[in-house]
C-alpha positions as CSV (number, residue, x, y, z in Angstrom):
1,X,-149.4,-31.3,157.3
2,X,-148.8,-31.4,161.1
3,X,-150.7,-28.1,161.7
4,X,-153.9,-29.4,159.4
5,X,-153.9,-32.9,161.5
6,X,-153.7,-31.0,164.6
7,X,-156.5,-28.5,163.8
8,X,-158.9,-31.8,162.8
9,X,-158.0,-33.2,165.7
10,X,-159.3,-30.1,167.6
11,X,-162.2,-30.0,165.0
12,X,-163.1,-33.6,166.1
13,X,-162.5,-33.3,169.7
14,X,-164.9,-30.5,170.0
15,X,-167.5,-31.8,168.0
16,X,-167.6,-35.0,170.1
17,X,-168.3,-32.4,173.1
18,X,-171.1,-31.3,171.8
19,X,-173.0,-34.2,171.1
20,X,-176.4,-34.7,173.0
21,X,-177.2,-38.3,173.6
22,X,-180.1,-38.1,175.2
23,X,-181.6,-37.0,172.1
24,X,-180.3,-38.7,170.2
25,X,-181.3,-41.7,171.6
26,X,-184.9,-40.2,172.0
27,X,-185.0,-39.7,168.2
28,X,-184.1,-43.1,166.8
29,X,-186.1,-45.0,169.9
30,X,-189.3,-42.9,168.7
31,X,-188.4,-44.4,165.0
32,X,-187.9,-47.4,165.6
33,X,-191.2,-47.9,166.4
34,X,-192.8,-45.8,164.0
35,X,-193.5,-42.8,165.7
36,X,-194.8,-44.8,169.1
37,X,-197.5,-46.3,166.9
38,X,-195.9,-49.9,166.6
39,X,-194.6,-52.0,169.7
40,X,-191.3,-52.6,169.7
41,X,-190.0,-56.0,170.3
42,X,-189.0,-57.2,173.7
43,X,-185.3,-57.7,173.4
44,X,-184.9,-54.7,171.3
45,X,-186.7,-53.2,174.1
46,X,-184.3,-54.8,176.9
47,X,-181.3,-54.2,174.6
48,X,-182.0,-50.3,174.2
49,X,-183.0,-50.1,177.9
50,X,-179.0,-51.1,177.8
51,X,-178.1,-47.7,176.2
52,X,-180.0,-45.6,177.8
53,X,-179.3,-46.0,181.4
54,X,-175.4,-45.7,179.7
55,X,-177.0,-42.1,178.4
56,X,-178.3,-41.8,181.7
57,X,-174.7,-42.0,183.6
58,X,-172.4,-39.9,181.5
59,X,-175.8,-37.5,181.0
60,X,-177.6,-37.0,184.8
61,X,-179.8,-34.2,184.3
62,X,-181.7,-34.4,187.3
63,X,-181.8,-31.0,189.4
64,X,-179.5,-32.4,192.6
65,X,-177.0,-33.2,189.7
66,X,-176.9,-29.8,188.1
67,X,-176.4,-28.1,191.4
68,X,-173.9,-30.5,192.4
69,X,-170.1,-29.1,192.2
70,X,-169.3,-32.8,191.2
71,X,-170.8,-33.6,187.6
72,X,-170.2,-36.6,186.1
73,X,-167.6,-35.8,183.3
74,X,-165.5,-38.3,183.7
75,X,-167.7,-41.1,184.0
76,X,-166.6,-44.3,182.4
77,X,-168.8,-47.2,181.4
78,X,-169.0,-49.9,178.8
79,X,-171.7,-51.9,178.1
80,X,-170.9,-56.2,177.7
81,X,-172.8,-58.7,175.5
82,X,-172.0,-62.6,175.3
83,X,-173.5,-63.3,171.7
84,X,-172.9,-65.9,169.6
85,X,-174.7,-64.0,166.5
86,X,-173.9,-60.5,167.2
87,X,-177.5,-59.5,167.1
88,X,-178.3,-58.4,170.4
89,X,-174.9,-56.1,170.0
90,X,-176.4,-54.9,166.8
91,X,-179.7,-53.6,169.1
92,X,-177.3,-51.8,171.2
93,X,-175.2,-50.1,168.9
94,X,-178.2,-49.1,166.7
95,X,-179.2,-46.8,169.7
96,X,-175.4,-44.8,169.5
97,X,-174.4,-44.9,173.5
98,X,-171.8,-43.1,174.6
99,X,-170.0,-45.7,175.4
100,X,-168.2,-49.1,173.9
101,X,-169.9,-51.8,173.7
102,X,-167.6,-55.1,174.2
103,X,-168.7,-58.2,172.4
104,X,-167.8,-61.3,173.5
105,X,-168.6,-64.2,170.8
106,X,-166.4,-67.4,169.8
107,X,-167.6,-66.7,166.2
108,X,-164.7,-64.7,164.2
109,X,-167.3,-63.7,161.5
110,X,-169.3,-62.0,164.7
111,X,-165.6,-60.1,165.6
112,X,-165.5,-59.0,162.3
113,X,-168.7,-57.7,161.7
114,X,-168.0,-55.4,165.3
115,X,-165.1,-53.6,163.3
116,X,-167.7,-52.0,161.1
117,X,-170.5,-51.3,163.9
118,X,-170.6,-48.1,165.5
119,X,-168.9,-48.4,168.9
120,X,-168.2,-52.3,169.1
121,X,-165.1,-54.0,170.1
122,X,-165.0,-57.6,169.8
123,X,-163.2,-60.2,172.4
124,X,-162.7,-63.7,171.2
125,X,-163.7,-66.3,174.0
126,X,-162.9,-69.7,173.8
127,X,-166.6,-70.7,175.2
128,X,-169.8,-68.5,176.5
129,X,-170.9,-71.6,178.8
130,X,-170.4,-70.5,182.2
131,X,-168.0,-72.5,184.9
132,X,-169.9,-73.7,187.9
């Protein structure tokens, strides 16, 4: 048993490497609106913008980064969202970043639901008012 666990965790790990975002968040973007024949809405359209620029820092393929001795592999990012309904972190997971996204709601129901998302953690806050 130790053996197989350790050869799917070697199985999983390099898998995970291989994983292009950029595309993939190209592909579902161009479906969600129907092939670019339908506009999308505009906080789907902020709330994917959200993903992508996390694509855009762990994946850098502009030319002065590939020739550059210092990729950025070990890039780290999350993106937040304060959301009392968990829709908007919904819109962001539905585009698969490479990242967590944190969720930060005072609903439990909302925490729940982020268990089952792809790549959601849920915070419980007491309030999403802001202290001036």
């Amino acid at each position: 048993p130790e053996v197989a666990v350790s050869t799917m965790a070697a199985i999983v790990a390099n898998a995970e490497t291989g994983v292009d975002y950029y595309s993939q968040y190209s592909f579902i973007r161009y479906w969600a609106t129907k092939g670019n024949v339908e506009a999308m809405p505009p906080a789907e359209a902020i709330l994917s913008a959200a993903a992508s620029m996390a694509v855009g820092f762990t994946e850098d393929t502009t030319p002065e980064v590939l020739k550059s001795k210092h990729l950025k592999k070990d890039a780290l990012s999350i993106i937040g969202c304060v959301t009392k309904t968990g829709a908007s972190a919904g819109l962001i997971a539905k585009y698969r970043p490479p990242c967590p996204v944190v969720v930060l709601s005072t609903e439990d129901q909302v925490l729940r639901q982020c268990n089952v998302s792809f790549g959601q953690l849920g915070v419980k806050v007491d309030s999403l008012q802001i202290d001036t």
